[in-house]
Backbone as a chain_set.jsonl record, in Angstrom:
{"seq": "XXXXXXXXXXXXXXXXXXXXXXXXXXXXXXXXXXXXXXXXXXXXXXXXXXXXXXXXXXXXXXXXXXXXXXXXXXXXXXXXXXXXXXXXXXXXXXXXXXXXXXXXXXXXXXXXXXXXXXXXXXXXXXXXXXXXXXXXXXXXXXXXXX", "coords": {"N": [[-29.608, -2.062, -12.468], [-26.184, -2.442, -12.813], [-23.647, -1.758, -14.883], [-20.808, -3.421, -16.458], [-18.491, -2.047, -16.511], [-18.652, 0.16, -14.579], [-19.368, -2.188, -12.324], [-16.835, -3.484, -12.449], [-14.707, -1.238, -11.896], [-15.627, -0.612, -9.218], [-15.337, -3.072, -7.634], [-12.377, -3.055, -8.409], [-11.871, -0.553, -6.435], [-12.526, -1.272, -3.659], [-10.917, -3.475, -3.759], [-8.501, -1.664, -3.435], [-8.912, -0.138, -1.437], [-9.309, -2.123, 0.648], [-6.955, -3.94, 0.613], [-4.651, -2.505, -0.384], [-4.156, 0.141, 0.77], [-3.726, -0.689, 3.978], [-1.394, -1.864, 3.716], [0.369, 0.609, 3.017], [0.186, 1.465, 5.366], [1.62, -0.008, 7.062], [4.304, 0.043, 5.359], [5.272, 2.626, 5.602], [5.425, 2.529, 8.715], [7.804, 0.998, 8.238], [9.864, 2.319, 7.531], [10.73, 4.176, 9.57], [8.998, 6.743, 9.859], [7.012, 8.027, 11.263], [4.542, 9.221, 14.034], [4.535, 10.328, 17.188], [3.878, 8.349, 18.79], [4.573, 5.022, 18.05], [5.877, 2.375, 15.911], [8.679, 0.411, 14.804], [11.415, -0.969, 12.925], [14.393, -1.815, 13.6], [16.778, -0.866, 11.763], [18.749, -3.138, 10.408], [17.089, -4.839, 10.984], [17.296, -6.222, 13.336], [15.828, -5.48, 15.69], [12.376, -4.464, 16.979], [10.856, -2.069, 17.307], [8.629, -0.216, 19.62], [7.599, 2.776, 20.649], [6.803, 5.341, 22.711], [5.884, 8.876, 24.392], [5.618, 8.573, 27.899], [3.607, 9.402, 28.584], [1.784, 9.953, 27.224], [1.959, 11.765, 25.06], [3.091, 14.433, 23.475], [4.818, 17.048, 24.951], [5.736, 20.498, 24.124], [8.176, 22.508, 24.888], [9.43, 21.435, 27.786], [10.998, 19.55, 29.574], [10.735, 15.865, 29.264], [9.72, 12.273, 29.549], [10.125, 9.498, 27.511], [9.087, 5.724, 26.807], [10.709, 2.932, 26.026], [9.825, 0.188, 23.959], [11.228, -3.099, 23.663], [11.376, -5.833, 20.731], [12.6, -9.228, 19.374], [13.427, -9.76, 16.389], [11.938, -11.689, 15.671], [9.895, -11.58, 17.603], [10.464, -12.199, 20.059], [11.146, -11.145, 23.934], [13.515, -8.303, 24.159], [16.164, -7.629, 26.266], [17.569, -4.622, 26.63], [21.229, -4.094, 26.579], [22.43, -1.801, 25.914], [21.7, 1.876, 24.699], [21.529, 4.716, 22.891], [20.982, 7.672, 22.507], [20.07, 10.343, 20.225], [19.554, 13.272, 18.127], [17.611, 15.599, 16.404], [16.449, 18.634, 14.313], [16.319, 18.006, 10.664], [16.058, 19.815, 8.892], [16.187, 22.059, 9.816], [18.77, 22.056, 10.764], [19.847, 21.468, 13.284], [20.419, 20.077, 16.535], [19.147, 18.151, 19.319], [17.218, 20.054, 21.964], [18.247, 19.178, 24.079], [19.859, 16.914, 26.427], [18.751, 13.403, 26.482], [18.919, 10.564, 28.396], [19.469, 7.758, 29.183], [17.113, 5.986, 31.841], [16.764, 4.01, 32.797], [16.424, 0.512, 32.738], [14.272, -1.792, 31.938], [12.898, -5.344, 31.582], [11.944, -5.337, 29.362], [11.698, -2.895, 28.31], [12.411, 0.7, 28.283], [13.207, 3.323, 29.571], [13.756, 6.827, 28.872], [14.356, 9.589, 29.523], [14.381, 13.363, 30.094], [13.782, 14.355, 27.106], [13.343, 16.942, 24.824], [11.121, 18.966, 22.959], [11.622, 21.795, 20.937], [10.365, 23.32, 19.167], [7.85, 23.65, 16.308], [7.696, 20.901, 14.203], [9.181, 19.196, 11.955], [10.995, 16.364, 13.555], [13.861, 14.229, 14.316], [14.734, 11.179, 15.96], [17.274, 9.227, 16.546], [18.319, 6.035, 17.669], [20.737, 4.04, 19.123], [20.984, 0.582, 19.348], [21.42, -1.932, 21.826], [21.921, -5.094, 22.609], [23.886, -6.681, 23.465], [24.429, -9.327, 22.105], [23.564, -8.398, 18.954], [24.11, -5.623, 17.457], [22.349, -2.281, 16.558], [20.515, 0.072, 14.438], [17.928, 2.424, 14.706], [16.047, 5.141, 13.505], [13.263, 7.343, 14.034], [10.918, 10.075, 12.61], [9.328, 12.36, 12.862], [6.56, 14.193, 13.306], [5.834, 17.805, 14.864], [2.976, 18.938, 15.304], [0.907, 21.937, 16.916]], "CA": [[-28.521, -3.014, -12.57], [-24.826, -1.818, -12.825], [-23.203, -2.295, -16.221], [-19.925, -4.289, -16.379], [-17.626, -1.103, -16.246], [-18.846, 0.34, -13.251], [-18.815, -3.412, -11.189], [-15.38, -3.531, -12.347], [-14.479, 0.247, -10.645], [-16.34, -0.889, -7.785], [-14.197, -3.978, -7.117], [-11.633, -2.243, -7.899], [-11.835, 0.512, -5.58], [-12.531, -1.878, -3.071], [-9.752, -4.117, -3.447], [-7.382, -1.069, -3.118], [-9.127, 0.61, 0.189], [-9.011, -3.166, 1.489], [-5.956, -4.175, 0.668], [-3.275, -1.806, -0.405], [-4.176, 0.8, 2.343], [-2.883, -1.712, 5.181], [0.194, -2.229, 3.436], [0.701, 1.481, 2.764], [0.686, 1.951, 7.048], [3.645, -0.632, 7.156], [5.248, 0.159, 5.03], [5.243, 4.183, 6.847], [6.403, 2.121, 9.662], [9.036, 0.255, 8.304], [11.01, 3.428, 7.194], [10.51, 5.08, 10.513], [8.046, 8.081, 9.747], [5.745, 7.928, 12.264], [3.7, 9.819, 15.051], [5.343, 10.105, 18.164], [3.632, 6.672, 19.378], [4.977, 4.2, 16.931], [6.4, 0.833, 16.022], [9.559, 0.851, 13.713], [12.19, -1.948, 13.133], [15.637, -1.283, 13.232], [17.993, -0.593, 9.957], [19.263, -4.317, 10.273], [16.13, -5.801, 11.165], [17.574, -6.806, 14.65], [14.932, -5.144, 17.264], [11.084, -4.352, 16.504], [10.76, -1.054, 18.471], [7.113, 0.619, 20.214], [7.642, 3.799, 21.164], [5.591, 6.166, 22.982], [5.984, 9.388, 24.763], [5.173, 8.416, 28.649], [1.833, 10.417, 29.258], [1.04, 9.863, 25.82], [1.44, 13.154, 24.478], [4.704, 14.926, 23.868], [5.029, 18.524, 25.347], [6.313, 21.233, 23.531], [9.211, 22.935, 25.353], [9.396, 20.851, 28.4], [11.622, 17.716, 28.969], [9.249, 14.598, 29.33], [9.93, 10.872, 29.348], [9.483, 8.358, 26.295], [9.347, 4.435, 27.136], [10.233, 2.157, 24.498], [9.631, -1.202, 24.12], [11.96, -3.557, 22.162], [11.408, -6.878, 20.726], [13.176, -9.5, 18.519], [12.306, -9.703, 14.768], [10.46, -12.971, 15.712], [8.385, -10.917, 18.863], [10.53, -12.034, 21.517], [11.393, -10.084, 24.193], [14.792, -7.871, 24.185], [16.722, -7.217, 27.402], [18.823, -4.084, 26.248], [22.12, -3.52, 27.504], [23.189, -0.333, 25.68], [20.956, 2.461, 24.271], [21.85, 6.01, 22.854], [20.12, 8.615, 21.97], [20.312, 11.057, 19.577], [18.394, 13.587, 17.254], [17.212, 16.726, 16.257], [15.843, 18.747, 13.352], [17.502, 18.12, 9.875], [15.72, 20.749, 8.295], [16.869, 23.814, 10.33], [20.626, 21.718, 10.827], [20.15, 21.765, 14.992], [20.081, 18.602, 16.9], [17.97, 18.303, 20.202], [17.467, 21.108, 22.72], [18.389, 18.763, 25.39], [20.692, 15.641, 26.657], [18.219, 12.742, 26.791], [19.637, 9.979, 28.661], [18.24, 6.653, 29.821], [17.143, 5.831, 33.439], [15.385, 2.623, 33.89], [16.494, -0.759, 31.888], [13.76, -3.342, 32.431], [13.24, -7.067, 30.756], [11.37, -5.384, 28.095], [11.283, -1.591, 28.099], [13.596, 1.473, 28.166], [12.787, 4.858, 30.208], [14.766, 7.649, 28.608], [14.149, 10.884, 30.307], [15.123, 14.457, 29.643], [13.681, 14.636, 25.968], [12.615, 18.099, 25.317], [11.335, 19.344, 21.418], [11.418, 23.3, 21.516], [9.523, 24.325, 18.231], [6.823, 22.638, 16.065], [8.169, 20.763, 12.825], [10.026, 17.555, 11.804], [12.089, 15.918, 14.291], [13.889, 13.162, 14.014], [14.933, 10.749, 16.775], [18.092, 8.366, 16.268], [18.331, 4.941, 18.51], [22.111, 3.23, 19.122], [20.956, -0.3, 20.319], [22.857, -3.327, 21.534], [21.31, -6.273, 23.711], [25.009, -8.079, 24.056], [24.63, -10.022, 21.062], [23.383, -7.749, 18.068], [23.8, -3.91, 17.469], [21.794, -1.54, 15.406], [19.821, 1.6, 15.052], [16.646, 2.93, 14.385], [15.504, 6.293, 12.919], [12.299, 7.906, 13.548], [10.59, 10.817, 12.26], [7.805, 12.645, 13.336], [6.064, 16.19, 12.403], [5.105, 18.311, 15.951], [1.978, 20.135, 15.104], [0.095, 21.393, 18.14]], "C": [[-27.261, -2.289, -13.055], [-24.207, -2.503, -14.291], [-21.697, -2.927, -15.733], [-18.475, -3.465, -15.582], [-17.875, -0.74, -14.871], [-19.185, -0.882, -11.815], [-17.164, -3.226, -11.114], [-14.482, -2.4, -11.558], [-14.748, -0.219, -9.726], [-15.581, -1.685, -6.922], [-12.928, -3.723, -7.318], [-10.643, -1.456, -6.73], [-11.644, 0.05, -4.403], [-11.239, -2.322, -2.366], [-8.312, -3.094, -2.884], [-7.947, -0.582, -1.273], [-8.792, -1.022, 1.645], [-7.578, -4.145, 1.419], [-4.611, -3.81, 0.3], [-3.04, -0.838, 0.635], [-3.384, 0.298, 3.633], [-1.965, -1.699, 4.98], [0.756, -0.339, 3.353], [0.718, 1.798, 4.763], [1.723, 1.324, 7.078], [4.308, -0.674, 6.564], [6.093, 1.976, 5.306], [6.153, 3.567, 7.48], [7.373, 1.901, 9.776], [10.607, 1.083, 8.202], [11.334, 4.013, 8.111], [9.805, 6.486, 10.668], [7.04, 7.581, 10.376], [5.403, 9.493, 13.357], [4.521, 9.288, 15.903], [5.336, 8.331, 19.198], [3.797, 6.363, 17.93], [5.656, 3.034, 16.526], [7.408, 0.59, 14.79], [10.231, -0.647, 13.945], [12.874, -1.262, 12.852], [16.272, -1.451, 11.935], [18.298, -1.922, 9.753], [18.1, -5.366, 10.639], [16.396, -6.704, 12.794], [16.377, -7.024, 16.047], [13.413, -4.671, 16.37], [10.966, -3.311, 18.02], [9.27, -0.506, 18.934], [7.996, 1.554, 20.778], [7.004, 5.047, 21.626], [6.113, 6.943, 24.397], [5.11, 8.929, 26.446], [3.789, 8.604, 29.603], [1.267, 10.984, 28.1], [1.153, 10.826, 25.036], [3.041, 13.58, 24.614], [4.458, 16.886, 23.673], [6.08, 19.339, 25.054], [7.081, 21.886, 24.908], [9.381, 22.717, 27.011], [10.289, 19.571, 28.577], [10.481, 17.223, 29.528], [10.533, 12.896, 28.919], [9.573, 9.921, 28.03], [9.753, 6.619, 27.26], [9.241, 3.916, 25.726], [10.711, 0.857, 24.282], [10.326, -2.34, 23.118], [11.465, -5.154, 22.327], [12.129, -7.128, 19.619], [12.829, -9.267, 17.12], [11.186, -10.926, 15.049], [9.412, -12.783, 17.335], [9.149, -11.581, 20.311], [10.988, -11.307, 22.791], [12.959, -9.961, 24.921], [15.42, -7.36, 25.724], [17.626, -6.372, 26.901], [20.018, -4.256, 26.781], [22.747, -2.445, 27.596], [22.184, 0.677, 24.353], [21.546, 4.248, 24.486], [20.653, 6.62, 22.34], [20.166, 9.997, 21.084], [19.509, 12.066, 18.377], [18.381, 15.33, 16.739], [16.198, 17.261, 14.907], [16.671, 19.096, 11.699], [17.051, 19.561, 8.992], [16.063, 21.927, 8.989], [18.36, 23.485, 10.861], [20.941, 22.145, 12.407], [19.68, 20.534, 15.433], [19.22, 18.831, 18.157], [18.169, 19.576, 21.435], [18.104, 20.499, 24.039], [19.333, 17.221, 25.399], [20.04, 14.511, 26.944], [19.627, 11.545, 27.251], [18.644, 8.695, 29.467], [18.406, 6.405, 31.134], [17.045, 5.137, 33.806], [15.673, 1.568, 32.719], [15.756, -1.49, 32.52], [13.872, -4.314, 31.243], [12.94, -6.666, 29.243], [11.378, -4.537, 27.546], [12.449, -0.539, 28.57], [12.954, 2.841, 29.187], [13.653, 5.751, 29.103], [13.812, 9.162, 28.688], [15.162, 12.007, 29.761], [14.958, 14.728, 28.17], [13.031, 15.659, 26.269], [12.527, 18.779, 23.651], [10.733, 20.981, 21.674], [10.459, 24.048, 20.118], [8.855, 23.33, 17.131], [7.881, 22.171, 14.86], [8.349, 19.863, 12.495], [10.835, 17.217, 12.242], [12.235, 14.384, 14.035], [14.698, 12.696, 15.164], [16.293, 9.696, 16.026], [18.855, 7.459, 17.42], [19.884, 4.399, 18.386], [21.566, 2.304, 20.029], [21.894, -1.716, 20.498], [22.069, -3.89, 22.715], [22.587, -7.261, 24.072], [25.323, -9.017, 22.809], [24.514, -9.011, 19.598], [23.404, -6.36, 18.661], [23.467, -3.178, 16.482], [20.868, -0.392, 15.575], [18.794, 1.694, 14.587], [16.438, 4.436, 14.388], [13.676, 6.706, 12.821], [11.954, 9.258, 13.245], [9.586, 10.776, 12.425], [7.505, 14.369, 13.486], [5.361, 16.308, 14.341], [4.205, 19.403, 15.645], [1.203, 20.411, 15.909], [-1.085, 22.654, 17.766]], "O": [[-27.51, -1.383, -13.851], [-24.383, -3.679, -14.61], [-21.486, -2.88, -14.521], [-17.744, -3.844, -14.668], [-17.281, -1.364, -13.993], [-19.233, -0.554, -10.63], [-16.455, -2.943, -10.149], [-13.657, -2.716, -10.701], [-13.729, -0.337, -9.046], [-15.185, -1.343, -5.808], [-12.166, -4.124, -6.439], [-9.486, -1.573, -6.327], [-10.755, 0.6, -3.753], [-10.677, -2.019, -1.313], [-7.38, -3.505, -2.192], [-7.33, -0.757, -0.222], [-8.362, -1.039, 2.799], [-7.341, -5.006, 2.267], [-3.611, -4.49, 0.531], [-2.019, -0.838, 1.323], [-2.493, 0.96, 4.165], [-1.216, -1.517, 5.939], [1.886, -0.244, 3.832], [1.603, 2.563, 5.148], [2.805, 1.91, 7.12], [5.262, -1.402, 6.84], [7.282, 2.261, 5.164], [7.357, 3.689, 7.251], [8.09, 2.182, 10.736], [11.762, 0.801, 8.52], [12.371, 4.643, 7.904], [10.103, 7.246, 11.59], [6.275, 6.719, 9.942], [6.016, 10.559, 13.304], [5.144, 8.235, 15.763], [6.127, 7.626, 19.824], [3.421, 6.998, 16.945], [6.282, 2.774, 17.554], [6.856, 0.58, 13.69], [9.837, -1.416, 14.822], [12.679, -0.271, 12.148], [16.033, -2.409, 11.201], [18.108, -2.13, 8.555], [18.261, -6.584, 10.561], [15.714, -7.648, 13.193], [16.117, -7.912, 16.859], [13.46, -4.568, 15.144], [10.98, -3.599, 19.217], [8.693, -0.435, 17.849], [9.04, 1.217, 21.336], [6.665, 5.828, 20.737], [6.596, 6.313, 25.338], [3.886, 8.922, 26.319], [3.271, 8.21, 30.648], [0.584, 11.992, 27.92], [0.335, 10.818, 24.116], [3.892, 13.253, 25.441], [4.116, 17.625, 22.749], [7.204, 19.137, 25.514], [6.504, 21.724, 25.983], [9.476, 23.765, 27.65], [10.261, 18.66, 27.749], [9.544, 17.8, 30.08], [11.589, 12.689, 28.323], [8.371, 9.823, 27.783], [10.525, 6.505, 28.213], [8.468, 4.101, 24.786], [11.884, 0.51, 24.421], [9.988, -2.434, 21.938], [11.218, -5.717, 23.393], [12.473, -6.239, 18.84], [11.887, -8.533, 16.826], [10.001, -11.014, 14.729], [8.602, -13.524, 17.892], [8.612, -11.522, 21.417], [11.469, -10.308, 22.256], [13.526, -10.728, 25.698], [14.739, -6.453, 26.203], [18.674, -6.932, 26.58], [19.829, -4.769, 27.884], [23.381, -1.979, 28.543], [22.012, 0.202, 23.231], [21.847, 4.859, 25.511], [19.624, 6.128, 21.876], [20.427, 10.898, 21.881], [18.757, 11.41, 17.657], [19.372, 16.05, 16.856], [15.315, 16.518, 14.478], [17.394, 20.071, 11.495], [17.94, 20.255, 8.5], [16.2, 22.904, 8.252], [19.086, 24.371, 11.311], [21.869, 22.862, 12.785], [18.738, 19.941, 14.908], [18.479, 19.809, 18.056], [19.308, 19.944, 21.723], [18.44, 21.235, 24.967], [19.415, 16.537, 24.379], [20.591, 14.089, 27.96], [20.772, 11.521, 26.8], [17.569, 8.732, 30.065], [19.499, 6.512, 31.689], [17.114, 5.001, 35.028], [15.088, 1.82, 31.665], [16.151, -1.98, 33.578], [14.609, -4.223, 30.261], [13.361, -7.227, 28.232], [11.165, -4.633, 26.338], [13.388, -0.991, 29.225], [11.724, 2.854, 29.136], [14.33, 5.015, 28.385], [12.864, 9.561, 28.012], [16.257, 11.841, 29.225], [15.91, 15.354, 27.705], [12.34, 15.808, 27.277], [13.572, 19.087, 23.077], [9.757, 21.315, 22.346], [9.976, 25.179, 20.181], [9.33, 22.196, 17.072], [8.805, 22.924, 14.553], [7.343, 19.196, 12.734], [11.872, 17.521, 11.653], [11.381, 13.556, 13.719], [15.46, 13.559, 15.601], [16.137, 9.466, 14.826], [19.81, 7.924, 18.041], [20.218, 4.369, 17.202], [21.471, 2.602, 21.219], [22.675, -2.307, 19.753], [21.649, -3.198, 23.642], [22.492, -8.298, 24.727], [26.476, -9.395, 22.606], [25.626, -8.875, 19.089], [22.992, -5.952, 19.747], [24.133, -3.261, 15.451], [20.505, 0.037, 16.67], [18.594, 0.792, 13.773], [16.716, 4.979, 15.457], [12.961, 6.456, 11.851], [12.864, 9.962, 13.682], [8.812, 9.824, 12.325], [8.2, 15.358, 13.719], [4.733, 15.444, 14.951], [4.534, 20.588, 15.694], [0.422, 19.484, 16.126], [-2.098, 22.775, 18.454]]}, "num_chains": 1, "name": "protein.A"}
């Protein structure tokens, strides 16, 4: 039989792996530090972004495609009309090796082609969005270790 102390650890331990854990992924998210697939909200809370390298995987010194998927804050879905792109690495003070630029506006989702990350490390991505009514940005960050 377990003495009082060691139940109490137990539930505990518990309570944190089952319920602070969860909150410790979104709140990752909410800042924008993520893995190249990832789900961020913008700085103003405007857009609820997915983002994910097109063939799942992002290739070191290569351009490649991202698609990225916007919705409202309350999940519905964003028709952009204006999307920049911008980025690089702040830690070596060089922005991206390449001119990404977007190709493909659909109802829900973004193309932007021509991304290209040339050496492993911490890059950071920076979004300029505008749907016509609201405009705001999003910041992610993401470590390339291959």
């Amino acid at each position: 039989m377990k003495r009082g102390s060691q139940l109490g650890f137990e539930i505990k331990w518990r309570w944190l792996v089952v319920v602070l854990l969860p909150w410790a992924a979104v709140l990752s998210a909410s800042e924008g530090v993520c893995q190249p697939a990832c789900e961020v909200m913008s700085a103003n809370g405007h857009f609820h972004l997915r983002v994910l390298p097109e063939d799942g995987k992002v290739p070191l010194n290569s351009h490649h495609s991202w698609i990225i998927e916007v919705e409202s804050d309350v999940g519905d879905p964003v028709e952009l009309r204006g999307l920049a792109v911008s980025g690089g690495m702040p830690a070596h003070g060089h922005g991206l090796p390449s001119q990404p630029r977007v190709t493909e506006y659909l109802a829900v989702a973004v193309t932007v082609d021509g991304l290209m990350f040339n050496m492993h490390g911490e890059w950071q991505l920076n979004l300029s969005l505008s749907d016509g009514l609201a405009q705001d940005h999003a910041t992610l960050v993401f470590n390339l270790d291959y």
